[in-house]
Each structure stands twice: as C-alpha cells, then as structure tokens.
N, C-alpha and C positions, 0 to 999 in steps of 0.2 A: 479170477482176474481177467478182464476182459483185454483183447488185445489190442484197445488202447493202450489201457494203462498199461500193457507190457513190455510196449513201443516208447511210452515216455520213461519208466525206469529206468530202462537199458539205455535209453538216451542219456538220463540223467548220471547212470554209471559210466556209460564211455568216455560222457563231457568230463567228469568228474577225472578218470584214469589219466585219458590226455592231454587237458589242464595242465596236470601234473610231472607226466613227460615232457611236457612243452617245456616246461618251466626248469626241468631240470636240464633240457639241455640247450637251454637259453644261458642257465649257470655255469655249464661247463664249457660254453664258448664266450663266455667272458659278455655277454652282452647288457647292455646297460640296460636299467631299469624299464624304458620303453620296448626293448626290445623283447625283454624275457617275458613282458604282458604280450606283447604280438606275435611269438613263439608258442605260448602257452594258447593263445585265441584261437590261433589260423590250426594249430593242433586239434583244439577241443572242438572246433565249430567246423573248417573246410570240410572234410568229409560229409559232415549233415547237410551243406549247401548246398552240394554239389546232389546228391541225394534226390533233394527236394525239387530241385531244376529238371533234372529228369522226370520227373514226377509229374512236372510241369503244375505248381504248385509254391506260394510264398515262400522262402525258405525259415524253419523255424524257427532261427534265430532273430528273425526280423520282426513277427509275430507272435512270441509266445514271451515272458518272464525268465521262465525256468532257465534256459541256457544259459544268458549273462548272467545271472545271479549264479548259475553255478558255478562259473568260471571267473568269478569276482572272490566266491566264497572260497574256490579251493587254490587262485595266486597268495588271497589272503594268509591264507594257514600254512600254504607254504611256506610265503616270504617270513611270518610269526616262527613257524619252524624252525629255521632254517637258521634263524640270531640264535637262537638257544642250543641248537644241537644242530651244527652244522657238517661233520662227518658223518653224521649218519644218513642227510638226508640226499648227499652228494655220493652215495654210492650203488654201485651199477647194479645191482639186485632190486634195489627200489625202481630204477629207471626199466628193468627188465618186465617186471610185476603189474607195474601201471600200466604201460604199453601197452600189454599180455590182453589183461584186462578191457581196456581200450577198444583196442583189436577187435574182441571176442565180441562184444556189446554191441559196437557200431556193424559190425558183419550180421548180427541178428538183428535190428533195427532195421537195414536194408533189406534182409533177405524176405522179415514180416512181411515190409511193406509194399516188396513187391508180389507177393502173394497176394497183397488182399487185391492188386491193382491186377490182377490177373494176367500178369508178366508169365511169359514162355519158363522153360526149363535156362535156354542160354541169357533172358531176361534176370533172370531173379540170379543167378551167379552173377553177374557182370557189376549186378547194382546194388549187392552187398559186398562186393570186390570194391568197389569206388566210395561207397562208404565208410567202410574200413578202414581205406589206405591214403583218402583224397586228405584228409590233413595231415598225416606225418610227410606226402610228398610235398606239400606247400612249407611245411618248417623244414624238410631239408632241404630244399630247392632255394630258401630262404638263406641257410649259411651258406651256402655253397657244399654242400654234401651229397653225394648219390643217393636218392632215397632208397632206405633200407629194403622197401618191396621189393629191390631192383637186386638184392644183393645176402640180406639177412637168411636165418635160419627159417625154412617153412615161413614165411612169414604171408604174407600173399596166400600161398597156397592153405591156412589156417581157415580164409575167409572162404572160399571156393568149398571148401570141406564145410565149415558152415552150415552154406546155404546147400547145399547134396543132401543134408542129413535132414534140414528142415524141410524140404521138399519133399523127402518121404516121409516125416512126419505130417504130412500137408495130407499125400495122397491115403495115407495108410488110418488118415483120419484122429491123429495123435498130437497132433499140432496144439497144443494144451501148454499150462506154466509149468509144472510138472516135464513135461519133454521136452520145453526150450530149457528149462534147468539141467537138465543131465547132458543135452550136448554144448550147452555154455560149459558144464565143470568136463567132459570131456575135451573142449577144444583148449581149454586153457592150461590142460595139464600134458596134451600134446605139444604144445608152443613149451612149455617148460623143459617140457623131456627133451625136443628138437634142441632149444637152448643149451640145454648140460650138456647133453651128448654129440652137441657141437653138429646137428644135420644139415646137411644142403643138401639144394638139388643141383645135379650135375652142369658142370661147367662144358664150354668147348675154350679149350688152349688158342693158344696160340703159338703155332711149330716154329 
C-alpha cells in the first residue's frame, strides 16, 4: 500500500471513529438534530482542516468525496442505530472506542503527512498533535466543555507518542503498512489501558 492510500484509510477510519463520537455526544447533551450533525462534522473533519491549512494546501474536505460521504454515512447508521437499540449505543465504552480510535488515525495521518512534506522532528509532532485533537477541541469548545486534550487521560500525549514512534520508523527506514499497524494497535491499547487505569498526567493544585 502506498502511502497515499495509507493516508486516505486512516483518514477515512478517524472521519469514521469521530463522526461517531461527535454524535454521541451531541446525544448526550441533549442537542437537536442540527446540532448532533455539526457536532458529529466539526469532530470528524476540524482536525483534517486544520491539517491541511498548514500544509498550505485545499482542505480535503472541500476537494475530495470521501469525507462527506463518510460522515453522512456513519450520522446515518448512527441515527438508524440508535431507534433500535438505544442503550447500547448511548454508552461510555462506545464513546471511549471511537474516540480512541479517532485519536489514533488522525495522529497518524498528520504525522505521515508531515513526513512526506519534510517537516522537522518539532514539525511532524505539532501537526499530528493538531490533527488529532483540532476537532474534538471545536466539538467541545462548541458545548461549552473544556476540551478533553486539556484534561483527559494521556489523551494529547497518545498523539505526540504517535508521531516519536513514526519518526523512527521514518529514519530506521520502517515506515511501511505493516509498522504504522503495530504502533496504530500499540497506541490504541495505550489510550485504553490509560483509560481503565484511570492515568493522568500530573496536575499543579492549587494551595
């Protein structure tokens, strides 16, 4: 697989994961039907925007099919879901999963792509950091919520970790599907474990 096509998978996995986050917690703040679609969007697409702007380059939600359709196709299946079996799809392990997911995807999309653009070492962290995290900040900056980078478990720090591991895969000449597979299923079971076992990174109090 070339890493094109590595770049739009992953695209089309992260659009796909936080679609679905968007949407779930578009649900659980009560938002109305416009709202849970623009919770679900600004989730699945802000961070690619924002990406691409850097990049200095159309963004590819503006240019390409695949995005809206993806995020048309997974509000769909949601909303479909959701008449039928609606306790299961309103619970916090699915919103965990997706996210996770999300996360992991959009951080390897950025970190690619600033590889191929021959972005520094502090380049290619920064701009699969803002990939990553640029549309959960815009959905919760949107209800009024502290975005979760700012506060969650490893959450932020998943995406940094990332693009470290793809950069040695870059220099060590490993940078294949095969190696962004194993630190995709490595970062996502880090975000899990953080998850369960409840990790942060250290606070300062206030005395």
């Amino acid at each position: 697989m070339s890493d094109f096509n590595l770049v739009v998978a992953a695209d089309i996995l992260g659009i796909t994961a936080f679609a679905l986050s968007g949407f779930l917690v578009g649900v659980r703040n009560n938002l109305d039907l416009l709202g849970i679609i623009i919770a679900a969007s600004l989730t699945a697409l802000g961070g690619g925007v924002v990406r691409d702007v850097i990049l200095d380059r159309t963004p590819f939600a503006f240019n390409e099919y695949y995005p809206a359709v993806t995020v048309i196709a997974t509000i769909a299946f949601a909303f479909i879901f959701r008449l039928y079996h609606r306790e299961q799809i309103e619970r916090q392990w699915l919103f965990v999963i997706s996210d996770t997911i999300g996360l992991v995807a959009f951080s390897i999309t950025g970190a690619l792509l600033a590889i191929q653009a021959d972005f520094n070492f502090f380049g290619v962290m920064i701009l699969s950091f803002l990939t990553a995290v640029g549309g959960g900040v815009l959905r919760d900056t949107m209800i009024n919520q502290v975005p979760s980078v700012l506060i969650s478990d490893f959450y932020g720090s998943i995406a940094l970790i990332v693009s470290i591991l793809l950069l040695l895969l870059a220099v060590f000449g490993a940078l294949n599907t095969p190696g962004v597979a194993v630190v995709a299923a490595l970062a996502v079971g880090l975000r899990l474990l953080a998850y369960t076992k409840r990790w942060h990174l250290p606070t300062l109090e206030r005395r």
